[in-house]
py3Dmol code that shows the C-alpha trace and the ligand (Angstrom):
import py3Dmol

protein = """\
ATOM      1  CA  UNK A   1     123.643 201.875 125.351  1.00  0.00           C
ATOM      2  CA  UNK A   2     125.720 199.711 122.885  1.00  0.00           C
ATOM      3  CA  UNK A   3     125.113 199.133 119.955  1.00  0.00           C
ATOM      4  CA  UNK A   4     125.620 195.046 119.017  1.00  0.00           C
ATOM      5  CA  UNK A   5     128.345 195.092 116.418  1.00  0.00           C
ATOM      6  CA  UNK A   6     130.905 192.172 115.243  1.00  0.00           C
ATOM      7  CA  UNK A   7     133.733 192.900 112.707  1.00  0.00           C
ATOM      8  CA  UNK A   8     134.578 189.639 113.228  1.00  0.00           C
ATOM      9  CA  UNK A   9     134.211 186.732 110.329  1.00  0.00           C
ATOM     10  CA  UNK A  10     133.700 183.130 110.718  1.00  0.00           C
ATOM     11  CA  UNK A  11     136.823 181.729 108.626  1.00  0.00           C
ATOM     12  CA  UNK A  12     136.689 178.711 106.481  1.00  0.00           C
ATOM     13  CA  UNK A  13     138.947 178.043 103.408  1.00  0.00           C
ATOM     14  CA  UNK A  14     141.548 175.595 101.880  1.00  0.00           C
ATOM     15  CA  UNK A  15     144.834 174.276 102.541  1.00  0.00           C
ATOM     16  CA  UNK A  16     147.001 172.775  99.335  1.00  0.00           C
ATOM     17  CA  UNK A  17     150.276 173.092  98.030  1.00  0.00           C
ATOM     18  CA  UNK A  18     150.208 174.417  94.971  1.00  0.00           C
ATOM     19  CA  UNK A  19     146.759 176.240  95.483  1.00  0.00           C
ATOM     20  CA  UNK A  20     146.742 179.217  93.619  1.00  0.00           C
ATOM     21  CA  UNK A  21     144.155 178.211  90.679  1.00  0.00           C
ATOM     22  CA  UNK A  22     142.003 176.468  93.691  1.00  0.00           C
ATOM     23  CA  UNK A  23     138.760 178.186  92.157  1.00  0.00           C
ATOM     24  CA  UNK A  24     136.610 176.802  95.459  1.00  0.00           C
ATOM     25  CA  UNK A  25     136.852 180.462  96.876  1.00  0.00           C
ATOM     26  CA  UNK A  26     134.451 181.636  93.722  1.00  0.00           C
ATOM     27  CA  UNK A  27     131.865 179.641  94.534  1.00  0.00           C
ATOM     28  CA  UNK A  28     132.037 179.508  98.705  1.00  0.00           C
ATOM     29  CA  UNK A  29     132.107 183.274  99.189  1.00  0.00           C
ATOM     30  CA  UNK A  30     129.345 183.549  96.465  1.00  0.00           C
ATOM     31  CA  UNK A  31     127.067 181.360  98.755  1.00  0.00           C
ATOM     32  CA  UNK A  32     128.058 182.890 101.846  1.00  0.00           C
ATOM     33  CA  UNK A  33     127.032 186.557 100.308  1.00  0.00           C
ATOM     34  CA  UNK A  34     123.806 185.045  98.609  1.00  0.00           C
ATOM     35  CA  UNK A  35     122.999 183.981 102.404  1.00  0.00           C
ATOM     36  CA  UNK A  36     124.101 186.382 104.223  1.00  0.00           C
ATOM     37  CA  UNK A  37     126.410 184.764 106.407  1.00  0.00           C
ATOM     38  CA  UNK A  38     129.483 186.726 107.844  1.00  0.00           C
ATOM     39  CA  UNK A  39     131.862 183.948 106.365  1.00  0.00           C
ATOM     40  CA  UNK A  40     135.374 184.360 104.510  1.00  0.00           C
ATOM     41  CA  UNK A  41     137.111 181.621 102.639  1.00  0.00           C
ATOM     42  CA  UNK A  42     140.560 181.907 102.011  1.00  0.00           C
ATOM     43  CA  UNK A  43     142.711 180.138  99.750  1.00  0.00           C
ATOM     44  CA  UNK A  44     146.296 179.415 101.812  1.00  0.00           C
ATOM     45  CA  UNK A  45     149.468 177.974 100.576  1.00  0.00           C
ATOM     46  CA  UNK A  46     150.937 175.043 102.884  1.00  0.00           C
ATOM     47  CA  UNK A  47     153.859 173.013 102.710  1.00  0.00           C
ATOM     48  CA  UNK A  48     153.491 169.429 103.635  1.00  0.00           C
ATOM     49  CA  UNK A  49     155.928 169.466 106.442  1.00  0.00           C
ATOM     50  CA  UNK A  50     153.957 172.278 107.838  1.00  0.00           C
ATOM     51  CA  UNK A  51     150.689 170.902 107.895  1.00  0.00           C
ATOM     52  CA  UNK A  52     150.537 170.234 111.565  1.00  0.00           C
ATOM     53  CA  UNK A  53     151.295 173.832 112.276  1.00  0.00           C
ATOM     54  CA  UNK A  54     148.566 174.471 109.923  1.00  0.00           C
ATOM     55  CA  UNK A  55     146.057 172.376 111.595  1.00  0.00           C
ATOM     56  CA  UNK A  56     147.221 173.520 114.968  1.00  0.00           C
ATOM     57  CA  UNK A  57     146.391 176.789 113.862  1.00  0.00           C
ATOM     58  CA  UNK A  58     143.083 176.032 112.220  1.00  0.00           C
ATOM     59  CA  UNK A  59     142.121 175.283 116.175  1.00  0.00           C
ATOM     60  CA  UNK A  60     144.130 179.051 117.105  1.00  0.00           C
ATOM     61  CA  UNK A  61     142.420 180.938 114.860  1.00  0.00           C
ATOM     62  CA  UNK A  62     139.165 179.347 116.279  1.00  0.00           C
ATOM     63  CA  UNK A  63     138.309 178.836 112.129  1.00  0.00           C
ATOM     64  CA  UNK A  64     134.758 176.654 111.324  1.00  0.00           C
ATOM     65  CA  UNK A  65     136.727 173.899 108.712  1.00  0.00           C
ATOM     66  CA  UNK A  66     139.003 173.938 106.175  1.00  0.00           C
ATOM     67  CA  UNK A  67     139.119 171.892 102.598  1.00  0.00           C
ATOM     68  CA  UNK A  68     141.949 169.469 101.519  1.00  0.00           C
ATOM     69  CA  UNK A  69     143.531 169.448  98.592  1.00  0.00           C
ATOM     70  CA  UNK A  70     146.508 167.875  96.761  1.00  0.00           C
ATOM     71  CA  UNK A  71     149.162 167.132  98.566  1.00  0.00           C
ATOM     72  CA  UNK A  72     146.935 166.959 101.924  1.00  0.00           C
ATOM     73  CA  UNK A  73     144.184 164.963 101.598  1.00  0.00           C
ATOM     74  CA  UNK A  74     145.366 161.646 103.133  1.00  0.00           C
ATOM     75  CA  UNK A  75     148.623 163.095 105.502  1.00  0.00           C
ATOM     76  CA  UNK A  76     145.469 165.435 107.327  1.00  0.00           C
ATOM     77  CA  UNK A  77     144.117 162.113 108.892  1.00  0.00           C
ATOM     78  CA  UNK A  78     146.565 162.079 111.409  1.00  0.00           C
ATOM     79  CA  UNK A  79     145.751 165.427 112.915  1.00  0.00           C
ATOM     80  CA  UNK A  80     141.947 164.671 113.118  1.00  0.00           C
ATOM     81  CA  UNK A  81     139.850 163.655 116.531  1.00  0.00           C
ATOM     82  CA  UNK A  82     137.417 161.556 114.148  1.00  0.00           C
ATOM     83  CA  UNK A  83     136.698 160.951 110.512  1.00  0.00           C
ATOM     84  CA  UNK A  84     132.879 160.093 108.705  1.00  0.00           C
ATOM     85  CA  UNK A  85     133.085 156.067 108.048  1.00  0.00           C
ATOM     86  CA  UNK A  86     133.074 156.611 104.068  1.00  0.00           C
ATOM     87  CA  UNK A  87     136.276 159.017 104.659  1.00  0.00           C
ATOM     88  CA  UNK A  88     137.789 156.491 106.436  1.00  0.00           C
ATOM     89  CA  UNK A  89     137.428 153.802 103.785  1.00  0.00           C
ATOM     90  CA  UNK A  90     138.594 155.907 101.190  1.00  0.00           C
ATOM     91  CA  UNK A  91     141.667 156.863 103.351  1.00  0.00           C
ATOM     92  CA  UNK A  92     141.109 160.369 102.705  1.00  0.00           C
ATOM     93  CA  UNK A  93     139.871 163.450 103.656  1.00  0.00           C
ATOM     94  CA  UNK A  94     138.681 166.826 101.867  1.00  0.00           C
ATOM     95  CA  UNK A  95     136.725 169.024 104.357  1.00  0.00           C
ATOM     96  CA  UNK A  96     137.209 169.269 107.947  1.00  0.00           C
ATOM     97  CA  UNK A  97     134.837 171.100 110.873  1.00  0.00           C
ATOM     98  CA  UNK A  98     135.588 172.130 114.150  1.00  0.00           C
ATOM     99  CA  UNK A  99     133.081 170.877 116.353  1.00  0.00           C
ATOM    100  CA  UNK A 100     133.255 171.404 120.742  1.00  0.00           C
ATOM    101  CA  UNK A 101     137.177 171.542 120.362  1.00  0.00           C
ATOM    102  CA  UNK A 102     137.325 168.449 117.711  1.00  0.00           C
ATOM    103  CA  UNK A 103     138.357 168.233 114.825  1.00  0.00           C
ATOM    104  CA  UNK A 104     136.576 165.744 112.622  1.00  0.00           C
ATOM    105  CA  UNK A 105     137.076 164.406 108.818  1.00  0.00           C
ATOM    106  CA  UNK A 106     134.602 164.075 105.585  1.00  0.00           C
ATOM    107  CA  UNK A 107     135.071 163.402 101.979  1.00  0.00           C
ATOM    108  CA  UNK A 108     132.422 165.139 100.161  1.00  0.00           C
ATOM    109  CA  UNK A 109     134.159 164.547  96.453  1.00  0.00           C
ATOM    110  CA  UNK A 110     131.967 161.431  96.336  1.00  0.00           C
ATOM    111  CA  UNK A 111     129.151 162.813  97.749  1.00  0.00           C
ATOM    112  CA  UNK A 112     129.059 165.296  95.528  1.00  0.00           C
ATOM    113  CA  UNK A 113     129.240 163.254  92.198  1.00  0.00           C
ATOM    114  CA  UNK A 114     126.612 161.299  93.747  1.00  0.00           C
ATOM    115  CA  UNK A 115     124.123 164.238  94.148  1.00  0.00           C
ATOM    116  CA  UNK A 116     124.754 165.167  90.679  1.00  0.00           C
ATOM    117  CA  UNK A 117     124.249 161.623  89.498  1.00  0.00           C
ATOM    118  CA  UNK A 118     120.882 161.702  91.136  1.00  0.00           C
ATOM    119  CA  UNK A 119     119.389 165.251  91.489  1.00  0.00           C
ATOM    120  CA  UNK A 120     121.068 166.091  87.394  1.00  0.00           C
ATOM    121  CA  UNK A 121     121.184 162.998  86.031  1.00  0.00           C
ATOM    122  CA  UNK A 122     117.962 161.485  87.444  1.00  0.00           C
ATOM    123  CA  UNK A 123     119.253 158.521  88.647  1.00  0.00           C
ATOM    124  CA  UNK A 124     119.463 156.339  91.417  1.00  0.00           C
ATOM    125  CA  UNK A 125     122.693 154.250  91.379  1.00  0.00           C
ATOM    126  CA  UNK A 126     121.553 151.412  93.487  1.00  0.00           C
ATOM    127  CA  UNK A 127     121.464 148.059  91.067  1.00  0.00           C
ATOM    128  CA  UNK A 128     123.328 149.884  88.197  1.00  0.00           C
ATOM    129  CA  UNK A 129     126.678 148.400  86.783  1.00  0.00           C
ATOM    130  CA  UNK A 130     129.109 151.042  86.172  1.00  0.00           C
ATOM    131  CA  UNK A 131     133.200 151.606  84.956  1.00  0.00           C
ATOM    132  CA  UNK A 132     135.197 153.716  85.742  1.00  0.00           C
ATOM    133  CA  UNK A 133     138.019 154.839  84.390  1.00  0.00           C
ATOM    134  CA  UNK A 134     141.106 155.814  86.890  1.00  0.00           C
ATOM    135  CA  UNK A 135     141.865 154.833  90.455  1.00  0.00           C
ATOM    136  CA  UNK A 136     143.490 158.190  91.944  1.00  0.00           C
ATOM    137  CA  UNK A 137     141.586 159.936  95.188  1.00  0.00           C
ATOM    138  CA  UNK A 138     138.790 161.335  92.444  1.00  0.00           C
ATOM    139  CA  UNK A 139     138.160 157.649  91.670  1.00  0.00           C
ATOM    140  CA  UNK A 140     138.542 156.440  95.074  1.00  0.00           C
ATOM    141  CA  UNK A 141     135.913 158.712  96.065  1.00  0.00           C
ATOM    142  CA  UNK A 142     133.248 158.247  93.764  1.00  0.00           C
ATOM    143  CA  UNK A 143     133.591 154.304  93.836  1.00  0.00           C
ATOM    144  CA  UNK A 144     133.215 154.162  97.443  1.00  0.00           C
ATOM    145  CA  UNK A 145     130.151 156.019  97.610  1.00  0.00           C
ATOM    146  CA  UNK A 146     128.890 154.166  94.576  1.00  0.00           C
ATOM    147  CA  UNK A 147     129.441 150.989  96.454  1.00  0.00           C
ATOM    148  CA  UNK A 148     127.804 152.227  99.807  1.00  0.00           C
ATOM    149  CA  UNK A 149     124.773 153.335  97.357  1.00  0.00           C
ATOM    150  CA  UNK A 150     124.025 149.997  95.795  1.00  0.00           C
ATOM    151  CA  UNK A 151     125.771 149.637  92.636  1.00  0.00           C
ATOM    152  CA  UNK A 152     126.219 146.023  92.372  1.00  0.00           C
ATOM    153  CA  UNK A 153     128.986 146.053  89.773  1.00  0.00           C
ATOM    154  CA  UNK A 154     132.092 148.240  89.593  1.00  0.00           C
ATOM    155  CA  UNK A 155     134.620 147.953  86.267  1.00  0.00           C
ATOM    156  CA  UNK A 156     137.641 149.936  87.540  1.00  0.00           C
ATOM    157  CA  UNK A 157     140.327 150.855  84.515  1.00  0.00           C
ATOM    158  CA  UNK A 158     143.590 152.357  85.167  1.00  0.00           C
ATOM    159  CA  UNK A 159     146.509 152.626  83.528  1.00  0.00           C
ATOM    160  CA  UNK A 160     148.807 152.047  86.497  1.00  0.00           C
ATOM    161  CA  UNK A 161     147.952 148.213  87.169  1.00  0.00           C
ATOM    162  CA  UNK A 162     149.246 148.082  90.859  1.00  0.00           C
ATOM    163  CA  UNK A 163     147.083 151.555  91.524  1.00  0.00           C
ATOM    164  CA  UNK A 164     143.990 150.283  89.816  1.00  0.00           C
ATOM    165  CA  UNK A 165     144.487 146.631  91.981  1.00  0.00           C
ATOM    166  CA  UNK A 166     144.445 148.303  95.022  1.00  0.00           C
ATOM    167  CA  UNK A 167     141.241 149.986  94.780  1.00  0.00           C
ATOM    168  CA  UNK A 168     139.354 147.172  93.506  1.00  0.00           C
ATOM    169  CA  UNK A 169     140.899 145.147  96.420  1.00  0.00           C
ATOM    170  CA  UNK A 170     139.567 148.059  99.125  1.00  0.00           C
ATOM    171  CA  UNK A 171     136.337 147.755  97.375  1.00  0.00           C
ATOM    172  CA  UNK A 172     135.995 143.786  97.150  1.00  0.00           C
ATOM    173  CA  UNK A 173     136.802 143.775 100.770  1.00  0.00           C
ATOM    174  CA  UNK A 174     135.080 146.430 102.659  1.00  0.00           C
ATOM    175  CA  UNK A 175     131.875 147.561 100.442  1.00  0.00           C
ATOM    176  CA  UNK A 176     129.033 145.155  99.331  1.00  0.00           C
ATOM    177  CA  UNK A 177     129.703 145.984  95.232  1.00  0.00           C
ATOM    178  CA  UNK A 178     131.493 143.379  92.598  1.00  0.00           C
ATOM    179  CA  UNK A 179     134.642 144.701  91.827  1.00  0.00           C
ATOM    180  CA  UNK A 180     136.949 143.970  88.933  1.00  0.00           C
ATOM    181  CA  UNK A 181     139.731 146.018  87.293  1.00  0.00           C
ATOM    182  CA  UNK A 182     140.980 145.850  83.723  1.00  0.00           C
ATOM    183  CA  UNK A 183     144.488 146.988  82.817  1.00  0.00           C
ATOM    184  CA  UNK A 184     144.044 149.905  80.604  1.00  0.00           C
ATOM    185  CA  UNK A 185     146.692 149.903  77.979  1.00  0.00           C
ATOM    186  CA  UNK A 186     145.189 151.015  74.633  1.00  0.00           C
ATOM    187  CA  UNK A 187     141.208 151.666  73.477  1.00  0.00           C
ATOM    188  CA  UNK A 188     139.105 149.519  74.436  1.00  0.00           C
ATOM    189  CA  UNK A 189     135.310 148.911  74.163  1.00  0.00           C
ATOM    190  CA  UNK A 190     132.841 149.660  77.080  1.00  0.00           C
ATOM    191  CA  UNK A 191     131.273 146.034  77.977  1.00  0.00           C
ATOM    192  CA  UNK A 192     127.478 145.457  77.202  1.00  0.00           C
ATOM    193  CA  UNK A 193     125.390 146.240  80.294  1.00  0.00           C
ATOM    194  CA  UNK A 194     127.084 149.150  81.505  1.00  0.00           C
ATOM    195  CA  UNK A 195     124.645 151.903  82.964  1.00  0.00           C
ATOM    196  CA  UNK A 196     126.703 154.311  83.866  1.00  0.00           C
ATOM    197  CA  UNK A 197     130.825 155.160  82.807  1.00  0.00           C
ATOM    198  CA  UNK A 198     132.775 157.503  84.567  1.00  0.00           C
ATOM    199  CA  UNK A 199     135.832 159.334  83.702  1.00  0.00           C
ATOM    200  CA  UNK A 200     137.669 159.794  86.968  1.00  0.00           C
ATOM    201  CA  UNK A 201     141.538 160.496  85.780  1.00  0.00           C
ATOM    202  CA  UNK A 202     142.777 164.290  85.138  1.00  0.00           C
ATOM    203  CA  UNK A 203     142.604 163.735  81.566  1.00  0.00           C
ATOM    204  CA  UNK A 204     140.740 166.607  79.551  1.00  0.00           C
ATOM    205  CA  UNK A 205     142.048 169.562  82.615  1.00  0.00           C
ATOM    206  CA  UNK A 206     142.585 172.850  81.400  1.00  0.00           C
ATOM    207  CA  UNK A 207     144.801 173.443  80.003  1.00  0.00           C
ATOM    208  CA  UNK A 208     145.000 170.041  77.956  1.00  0.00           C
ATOM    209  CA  UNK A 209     141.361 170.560  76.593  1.00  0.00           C
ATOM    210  CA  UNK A 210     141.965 169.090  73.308  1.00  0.00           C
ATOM    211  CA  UNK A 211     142.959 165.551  75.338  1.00  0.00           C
ATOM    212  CA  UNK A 212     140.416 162.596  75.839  1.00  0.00           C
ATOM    213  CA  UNK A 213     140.688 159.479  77.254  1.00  0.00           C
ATOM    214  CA  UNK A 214     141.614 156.385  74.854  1.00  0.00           C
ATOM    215  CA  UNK A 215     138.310 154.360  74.442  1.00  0.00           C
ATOM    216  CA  UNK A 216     136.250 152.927  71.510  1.00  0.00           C
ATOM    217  CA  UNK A 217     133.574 155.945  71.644  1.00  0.00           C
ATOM    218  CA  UNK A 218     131.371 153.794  69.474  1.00  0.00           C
ATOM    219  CA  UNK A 219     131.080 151.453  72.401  1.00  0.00           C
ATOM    220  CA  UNK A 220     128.784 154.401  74.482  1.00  0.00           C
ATOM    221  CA  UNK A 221     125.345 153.500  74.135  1.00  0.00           C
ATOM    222  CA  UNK A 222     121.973 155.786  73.991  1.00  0.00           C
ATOM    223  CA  UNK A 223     121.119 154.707  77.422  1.00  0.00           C
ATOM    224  CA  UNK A 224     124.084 155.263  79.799  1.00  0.00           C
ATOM    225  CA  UNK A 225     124.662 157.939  81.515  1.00  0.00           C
ATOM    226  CA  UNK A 226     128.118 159.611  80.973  1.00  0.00           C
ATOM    227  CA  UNK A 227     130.128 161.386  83.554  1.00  0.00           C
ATOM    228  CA  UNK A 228     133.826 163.270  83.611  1.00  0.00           C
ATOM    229  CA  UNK A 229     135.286 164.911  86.672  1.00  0.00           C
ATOM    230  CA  UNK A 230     137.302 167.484  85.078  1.00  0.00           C
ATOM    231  CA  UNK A 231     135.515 170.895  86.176  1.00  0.00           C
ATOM    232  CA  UNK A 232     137.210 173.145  83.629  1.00  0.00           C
ATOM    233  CA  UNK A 233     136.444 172.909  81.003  1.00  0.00           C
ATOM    234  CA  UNK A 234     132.556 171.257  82.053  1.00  0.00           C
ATOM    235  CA  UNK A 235     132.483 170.537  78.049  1.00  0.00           C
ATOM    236  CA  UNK A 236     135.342 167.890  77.575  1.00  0.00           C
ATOM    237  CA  UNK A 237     135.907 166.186  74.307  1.00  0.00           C
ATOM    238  CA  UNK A 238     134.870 162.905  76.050  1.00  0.00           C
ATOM    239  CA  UNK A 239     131.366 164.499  77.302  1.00  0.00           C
ATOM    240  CA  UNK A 240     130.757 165.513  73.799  1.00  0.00           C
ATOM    241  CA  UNK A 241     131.638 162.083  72.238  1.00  0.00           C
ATOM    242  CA  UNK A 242     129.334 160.055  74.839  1.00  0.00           C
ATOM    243  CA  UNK A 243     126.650 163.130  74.056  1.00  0.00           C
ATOM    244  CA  UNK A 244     126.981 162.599  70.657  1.00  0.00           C
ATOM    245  CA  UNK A 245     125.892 158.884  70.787  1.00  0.00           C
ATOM    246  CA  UNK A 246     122.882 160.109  72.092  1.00  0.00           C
ATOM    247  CA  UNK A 247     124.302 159.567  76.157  1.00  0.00           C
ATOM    248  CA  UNK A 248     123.054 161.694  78.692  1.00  0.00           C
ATOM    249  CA  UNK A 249     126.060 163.648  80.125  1.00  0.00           C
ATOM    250  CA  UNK A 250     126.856 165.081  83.823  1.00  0.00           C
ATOM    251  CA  UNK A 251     129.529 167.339  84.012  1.00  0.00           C
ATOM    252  CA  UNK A 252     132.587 168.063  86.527  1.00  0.00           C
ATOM    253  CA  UNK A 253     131.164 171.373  87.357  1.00  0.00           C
ATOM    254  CA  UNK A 254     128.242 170.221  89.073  1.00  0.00           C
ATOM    255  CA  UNK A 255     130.323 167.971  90.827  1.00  0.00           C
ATOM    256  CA  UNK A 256     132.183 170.438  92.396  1.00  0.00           C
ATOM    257  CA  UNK A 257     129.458 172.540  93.138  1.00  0.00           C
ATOM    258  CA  UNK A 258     127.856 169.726  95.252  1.00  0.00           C
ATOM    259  CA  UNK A 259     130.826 168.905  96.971  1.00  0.00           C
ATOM    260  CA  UNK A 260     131.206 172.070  97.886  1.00  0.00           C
ATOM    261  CA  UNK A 261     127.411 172.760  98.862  1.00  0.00           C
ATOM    262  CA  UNK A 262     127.699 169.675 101.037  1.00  0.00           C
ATOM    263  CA  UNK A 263     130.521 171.333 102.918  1.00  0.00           C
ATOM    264  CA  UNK A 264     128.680 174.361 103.544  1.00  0.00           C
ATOM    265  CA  UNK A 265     126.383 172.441 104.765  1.00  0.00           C
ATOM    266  CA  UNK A 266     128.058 170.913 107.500  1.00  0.00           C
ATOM    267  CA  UNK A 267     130.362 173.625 108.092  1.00  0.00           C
ATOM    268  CA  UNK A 268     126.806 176.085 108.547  1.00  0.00           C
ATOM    269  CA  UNK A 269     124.272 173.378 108.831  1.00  0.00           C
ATOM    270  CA  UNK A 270     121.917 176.152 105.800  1.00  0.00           C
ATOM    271  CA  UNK A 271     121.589 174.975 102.794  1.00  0.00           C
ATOM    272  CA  UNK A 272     124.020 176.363  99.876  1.00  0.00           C
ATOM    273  CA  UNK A 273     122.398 178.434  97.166  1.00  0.00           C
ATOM    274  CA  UNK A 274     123.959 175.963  94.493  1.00  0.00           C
ATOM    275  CA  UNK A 275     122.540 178.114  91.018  1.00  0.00           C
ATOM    276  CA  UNK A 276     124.264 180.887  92.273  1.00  0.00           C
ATOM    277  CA  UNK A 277     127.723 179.050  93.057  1.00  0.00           C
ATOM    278  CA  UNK A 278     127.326 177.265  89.847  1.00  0.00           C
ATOM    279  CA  UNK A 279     126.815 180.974  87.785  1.00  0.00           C
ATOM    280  CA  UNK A 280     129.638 182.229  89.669  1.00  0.00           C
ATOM    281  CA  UNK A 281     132.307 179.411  89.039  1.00  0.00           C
ATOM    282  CA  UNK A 282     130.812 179.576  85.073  1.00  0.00           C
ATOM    283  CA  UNK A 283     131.769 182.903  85.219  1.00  0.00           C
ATOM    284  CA  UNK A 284     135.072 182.287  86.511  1.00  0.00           C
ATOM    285  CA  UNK A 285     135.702 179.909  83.722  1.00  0.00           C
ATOM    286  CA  UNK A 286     134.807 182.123  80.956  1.00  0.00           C
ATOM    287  CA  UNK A 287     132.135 180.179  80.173  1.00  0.00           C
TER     288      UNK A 287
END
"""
ligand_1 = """\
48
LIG
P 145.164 161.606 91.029
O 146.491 162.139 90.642
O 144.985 160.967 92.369
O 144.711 160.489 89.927
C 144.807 160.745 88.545
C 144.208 159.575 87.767
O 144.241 159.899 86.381
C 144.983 158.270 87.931
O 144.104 157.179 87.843
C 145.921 158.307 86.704
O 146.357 157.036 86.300
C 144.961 158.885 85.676
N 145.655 159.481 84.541
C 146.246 160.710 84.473
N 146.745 160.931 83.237
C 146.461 159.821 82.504
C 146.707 159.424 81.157
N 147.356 160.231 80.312
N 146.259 158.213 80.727
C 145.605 157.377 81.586
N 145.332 157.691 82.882
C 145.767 158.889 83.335
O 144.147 162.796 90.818
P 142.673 162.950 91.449
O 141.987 161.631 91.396
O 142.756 163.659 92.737
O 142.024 163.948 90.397
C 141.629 163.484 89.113
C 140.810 164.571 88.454
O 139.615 164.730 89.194
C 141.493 165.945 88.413
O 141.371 166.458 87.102
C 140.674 166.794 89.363
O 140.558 168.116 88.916
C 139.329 166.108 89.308
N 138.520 166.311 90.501
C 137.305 166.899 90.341
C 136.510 167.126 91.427
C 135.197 167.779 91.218
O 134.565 168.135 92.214
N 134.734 167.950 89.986
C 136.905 166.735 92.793
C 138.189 166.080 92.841
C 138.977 165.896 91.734
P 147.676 156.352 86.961
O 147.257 155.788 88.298
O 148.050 155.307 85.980
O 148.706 157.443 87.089
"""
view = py3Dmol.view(width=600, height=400)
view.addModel(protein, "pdb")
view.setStyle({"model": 0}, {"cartoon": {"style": "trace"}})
view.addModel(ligand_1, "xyz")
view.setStyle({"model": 1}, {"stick": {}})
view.zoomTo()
view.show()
């Protein structure tokens, strides 16, 4: 008689260039353990020009997925079989799964700002008015699955005019929201009626913690709801000005938890243990 063993894992993980201080592994192998699944993540270096090797092997090695990052997330789409209808608006990818032999495409950045938005911050986006400040693939993201949510207004700011143009343009023309953009070249106020404001650029990232975007804090109302990107540190200087006007605030952190509890969710199809990724990416952090 035999006894049924496997010493074999399942293999997910992350493709970027530089990827070294990718923290995603923290969280992923701490929901894998917390559900028992026999599932490795691993955090690999690739080189652009070697990213169809890379996928090629993804497929060899018979792995589940893999993440995107920077530089990868839009140069991927030409190795996939098929890519989710939001991915393919924002012209970007972030997690992949092998499915039957194909390879197809998500985006789960926006996805995941949108569960925080409405499991953390309680609310649902359709019919709010929100800005946002930046127009990289963060900003991309988030506005395109604001738009396909119901947001009827969208104030994109961005300090690169022909960047911040081109998003507004994408969303104008293939979501249902009101898109504008405002060239951001010094502080400026946040208009009346704005529900929700968003800081989507990289401003605030560890290890510029001290930094904040340039705004006119006294703008920020009691009644929006305040939101940065920047996962480290979750406590930027621009959370704790909007906090201190009374805002509610959402941080990066749970952002990238969700994303990342989304992924294991279609990479799996369980549901991710996100307290425990959450306490493990904290700890990570130092916080
Ligand atoms: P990009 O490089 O694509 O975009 C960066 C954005 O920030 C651009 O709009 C850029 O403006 C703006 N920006 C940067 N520095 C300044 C500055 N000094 N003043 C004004 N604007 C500035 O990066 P991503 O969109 O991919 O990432 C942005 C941030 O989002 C990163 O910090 C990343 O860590 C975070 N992120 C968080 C995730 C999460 O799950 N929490 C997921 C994905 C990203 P311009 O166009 O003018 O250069």
């Amino acid at each position: 008689m035999t006894l049924e063993v496997s010493y074999k894992a399942e293999l997910v993980g992350v493709f970027g260039h530089p990827v070294a201080e990718n923290p995603t592994i923290v969280m992923q192998e701490a929901a894998f353990l917390e559900l028992g699944l026999p599932w490795r993540y691993l955090t690999i270096e690739v080189l652009p020009a070697d990213l169809g090797t890379a996928m090629a092997g993804l497929r060899a090695f018979n792995m589940r997925g893999i993440n995107l990052t920077i530089p990868h997330k839009v140069a991927v789409l030409q190795y996939l079989d098929d890519v989710a209808p939001d991915a393919q608006l924002m012209g970007a990818v972030n997690t992949v799964r092998l499915e039957g032999g194909r390879l197809i495409g998500e985006n789960t950045d926006g996805k995941g700002f949108l569960r925080s938005l409405i499991e953390d911050g309680k609310c649902d986006p359709a019919g709010k008015r929100v800005m946002l400040l930046g127009a990289g693939g963060a900003a991309r993201a988030i506005t395109v699955e604001l738009a396909l949510a119901g947001v009827t207004d969208l104030l994109v700011t961005n300090r690169s005019a022909e960047r911040g143009q081109i998003l507004v343009d994408l969303l104008n023309n293939k979501t249902p929201v009101k898109a504008t953009f405002h060239h951001w070249q010094g502080p400026f106020a946040v208009p009346e009626g704005i529900d929700i404001l968003v800081n989507a650029t990289s401003i605030g990232l560890y290890p510029e913690v001290n930094a904040r975007p340039d705004l006119d804090y006294d703008s920020i109302s009691a009644g929006m709801i305040v939101c940065d990107v920047i996962p480290n540190p979750p406590q930027t200087p621009f959370l704790r000005e909007a906090a201190g006007r009374g805002a509610t605030v959402l941080d990066g952190l749970g952002m990238l938890v969700y994303q990342g509890a989304i992924g294991i969710k279609m990479w799996t199809g369980q549901d991710a243990p996100v307290e425990v990724m959450h306490q493990a990416l904290a700890q990570a952090f130092n916080l």
